[in-house]
N, C-alpha and C positions, 0 to 999 in steps of 0.2 A: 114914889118914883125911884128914891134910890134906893131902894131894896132890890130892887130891879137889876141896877146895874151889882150891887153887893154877891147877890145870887149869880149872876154872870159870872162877877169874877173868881166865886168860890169854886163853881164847878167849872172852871174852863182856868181860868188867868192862873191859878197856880202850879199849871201843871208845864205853862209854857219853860222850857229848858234855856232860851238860849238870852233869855233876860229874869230880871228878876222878878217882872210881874209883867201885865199888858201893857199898862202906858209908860211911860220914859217916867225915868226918874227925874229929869231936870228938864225943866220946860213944860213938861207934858206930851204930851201927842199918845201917835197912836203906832202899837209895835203889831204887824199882822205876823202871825207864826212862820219860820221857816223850817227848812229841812232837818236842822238840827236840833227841833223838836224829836228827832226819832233818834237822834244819840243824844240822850240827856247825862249829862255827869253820874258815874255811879253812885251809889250810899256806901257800899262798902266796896274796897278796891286792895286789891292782894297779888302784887305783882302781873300775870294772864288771868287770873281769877277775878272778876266782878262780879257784884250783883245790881243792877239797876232799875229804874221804874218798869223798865218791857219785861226783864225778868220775874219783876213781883208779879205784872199782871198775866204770866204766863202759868207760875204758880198758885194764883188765885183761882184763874179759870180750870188750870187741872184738879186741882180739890174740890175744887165743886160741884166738875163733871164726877169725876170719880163718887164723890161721896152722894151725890143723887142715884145714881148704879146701883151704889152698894146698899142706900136705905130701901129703895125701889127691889131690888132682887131679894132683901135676907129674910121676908118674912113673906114668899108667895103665898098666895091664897086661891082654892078655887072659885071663891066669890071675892073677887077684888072692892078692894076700896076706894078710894077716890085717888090715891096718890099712886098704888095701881096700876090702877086703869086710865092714868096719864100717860104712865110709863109705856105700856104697851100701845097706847093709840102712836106713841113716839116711833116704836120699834116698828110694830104694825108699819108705820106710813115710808118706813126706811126699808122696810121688806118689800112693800108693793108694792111703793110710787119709785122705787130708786133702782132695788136688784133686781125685782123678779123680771122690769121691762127691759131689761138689757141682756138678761143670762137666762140659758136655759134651765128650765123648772126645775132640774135633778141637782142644778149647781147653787140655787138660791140660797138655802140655810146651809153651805159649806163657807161663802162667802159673806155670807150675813153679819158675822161678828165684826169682821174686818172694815166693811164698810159705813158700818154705823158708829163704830170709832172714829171713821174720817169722818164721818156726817158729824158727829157731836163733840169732836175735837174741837174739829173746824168752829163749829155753832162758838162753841164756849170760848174759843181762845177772839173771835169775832167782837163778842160781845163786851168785851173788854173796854172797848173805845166809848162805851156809854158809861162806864162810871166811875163816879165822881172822883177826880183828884188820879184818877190815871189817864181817861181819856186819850186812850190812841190802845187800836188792835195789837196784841201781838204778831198777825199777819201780814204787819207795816212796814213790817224790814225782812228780807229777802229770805233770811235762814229758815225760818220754820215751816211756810209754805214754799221751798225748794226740797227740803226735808221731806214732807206730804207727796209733793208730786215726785220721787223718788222710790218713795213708797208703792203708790202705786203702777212706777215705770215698770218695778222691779216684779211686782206680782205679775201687772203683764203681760212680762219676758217669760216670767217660769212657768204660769197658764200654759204659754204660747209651747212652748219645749215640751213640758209633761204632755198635752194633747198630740202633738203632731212630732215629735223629737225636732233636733236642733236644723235640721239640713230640712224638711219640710216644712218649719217654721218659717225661716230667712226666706225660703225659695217663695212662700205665698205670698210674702209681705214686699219682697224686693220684686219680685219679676212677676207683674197681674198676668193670668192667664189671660189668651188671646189677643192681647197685642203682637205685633210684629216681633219678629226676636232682635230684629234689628233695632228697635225703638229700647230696649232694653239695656242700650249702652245711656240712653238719655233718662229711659223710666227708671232703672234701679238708682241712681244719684239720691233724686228727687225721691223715690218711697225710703231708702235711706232716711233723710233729712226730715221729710214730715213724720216718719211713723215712731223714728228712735232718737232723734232728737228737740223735736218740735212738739211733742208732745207733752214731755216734762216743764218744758220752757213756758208754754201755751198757758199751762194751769199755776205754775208757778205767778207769772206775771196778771193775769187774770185778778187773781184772791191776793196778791199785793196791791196792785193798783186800786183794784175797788178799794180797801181798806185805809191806803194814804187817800185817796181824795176822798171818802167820806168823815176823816179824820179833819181835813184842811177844812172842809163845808161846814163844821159844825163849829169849830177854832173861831172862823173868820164871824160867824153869826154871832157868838159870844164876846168875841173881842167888839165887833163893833156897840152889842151893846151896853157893854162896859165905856165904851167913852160917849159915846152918845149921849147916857143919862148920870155920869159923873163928873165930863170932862164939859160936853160941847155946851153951846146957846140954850136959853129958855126955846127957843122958838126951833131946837132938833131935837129936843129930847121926849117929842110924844114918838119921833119916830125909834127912839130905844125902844120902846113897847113893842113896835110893830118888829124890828130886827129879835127879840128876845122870844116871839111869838112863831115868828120863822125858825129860830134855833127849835123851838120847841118842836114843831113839827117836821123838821130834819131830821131830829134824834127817833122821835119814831120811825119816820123815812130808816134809817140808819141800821135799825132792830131789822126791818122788813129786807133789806140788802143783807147784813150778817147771814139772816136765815136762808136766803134767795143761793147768797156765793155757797153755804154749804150743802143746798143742796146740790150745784151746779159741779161742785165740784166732787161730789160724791159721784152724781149719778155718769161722767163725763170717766172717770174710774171703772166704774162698772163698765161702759160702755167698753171703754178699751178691754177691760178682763174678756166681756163677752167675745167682742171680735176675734180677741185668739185664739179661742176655740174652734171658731168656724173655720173650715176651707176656702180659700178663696179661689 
């Protein structure tokens, strides 16, 4: 039973920042995670320069995306291998569950490269929050998915221009045809705010929020059963089992969310590139 709690705290209690482990040091109890989990002290700190726990797990998931690319692309084959034809069931499914339904066919493998970089950015910098002794997404704090949806604002803005130049662009998106022209001093505000500001805003906050509360959900399952079968009565600690059993199956929850948010926010990307295209 206390291996239970040990495993808890190995993967979850050491990562908490804003105490030195889960339970109090004097007395005992119980410390649930707060917000300043997500600024933990740096490791190394150099005037504006840091590097801290979000930065390692951001580095981690980029090499790893990166370096599956690079083994997966250097040695294609016309009869693929298992590792392959991983790879391209991945792309494949980024090609045709994500761009090809949002843009038109002639524009799929132009955009293709762009988007499965957010797709498996996303994935990778997501997945973060599953392992061990990082636990929390690099998606948890506002810069890197503001950064993403930025990305994508800015593709498309210039979709939108390159198709229709700058004055038929604004005119489709501010003033819908066939409304009243008079409605127009009320409708342009409003397509302003949702189309060029609300959008960026929307995906940003989106793939943050998911990301802190799946971080908080799996914290709070850990921490509890770290005291439960350390701290609490003979007569709480079969329910550590059942709380360390729930964490268990969050963390998979958790996998199945990382993957959900990047595809949501891939194909939500495409969706806007497509619309710019089109005439309204």
């Amino acid at each position: 039973m206390t291996g239970i709690g040990v495993v808890a705290t190995k993967l979850f209690g050491s990562t908490l920042c804003a105490s030195p482990g889960i339970l109090a040091e004097e007395g005992g109890g119980i410390h649930y995670p707060t917000m300043n989990e997500l600024y933990p002290k740096p490791f190394v700190e150099w005037g504006w320069f840091a590097i801290g726990r979000l930065d390692l797990a951001r580095f981690i998931a980029t090499v790893v995306v990166v370096l599956l690319v690079v083994l997966a692309a250097r040695r294609m084959k016309l009869v693929p291998g298992r590792g392959q034809s991983t790879w391209e069931m991945a792309v494949g499914f980024v090609q045709n569950q994500i761009v090809a339904v949002a843009m038109p066919a002639h524009m799929v493998r132009k955009y293709l490269p762009f988007i499965a970089t957010i797709f498996f950015g996303v994935l990778g910098l997501n997945l973060t929050g599953i392992i061990p002794f990082i636990n929390v997404s690099s998606n948890a704090l506002v810069a890197v998915p503001l950064l993403l949806a930025l990305c994508a604002w800015v593709a498309f803005i210039v979709r939108g221009v390159q198709t229709h130049g700058v004055g038929h662009f604004l005119a489709d998106n501010l003033f819908p045809k066939g409304a009243p022209k008079v409605m127009y001093i009320l409708l342009a505000p409003i397509e302003l705010v949702s189309t060029f500001i609300l959008r960026p805003v929307t995906l940003t906050i989106r793939l943050m929020g998911n990301m802190i509360a799946g971080h908080f959900l799996l914290a709070v399952f850990f921490v509890m059963t770290s005291y439960l079968v350390m701290e609490a009565g003979p007569a709480l600690k079969g329910v550590g089992v059942v709380t360390f059993l729930a964490a268990f199956i969050f963390t998979c929850f958790e996998i199945f969310v990382a993957g959900l948010q990047a595809f949501i926010f891939s194909l939500l990307t495409s969706v806007y590139i497509g619309l710019s295209m089109e005439g309204h």
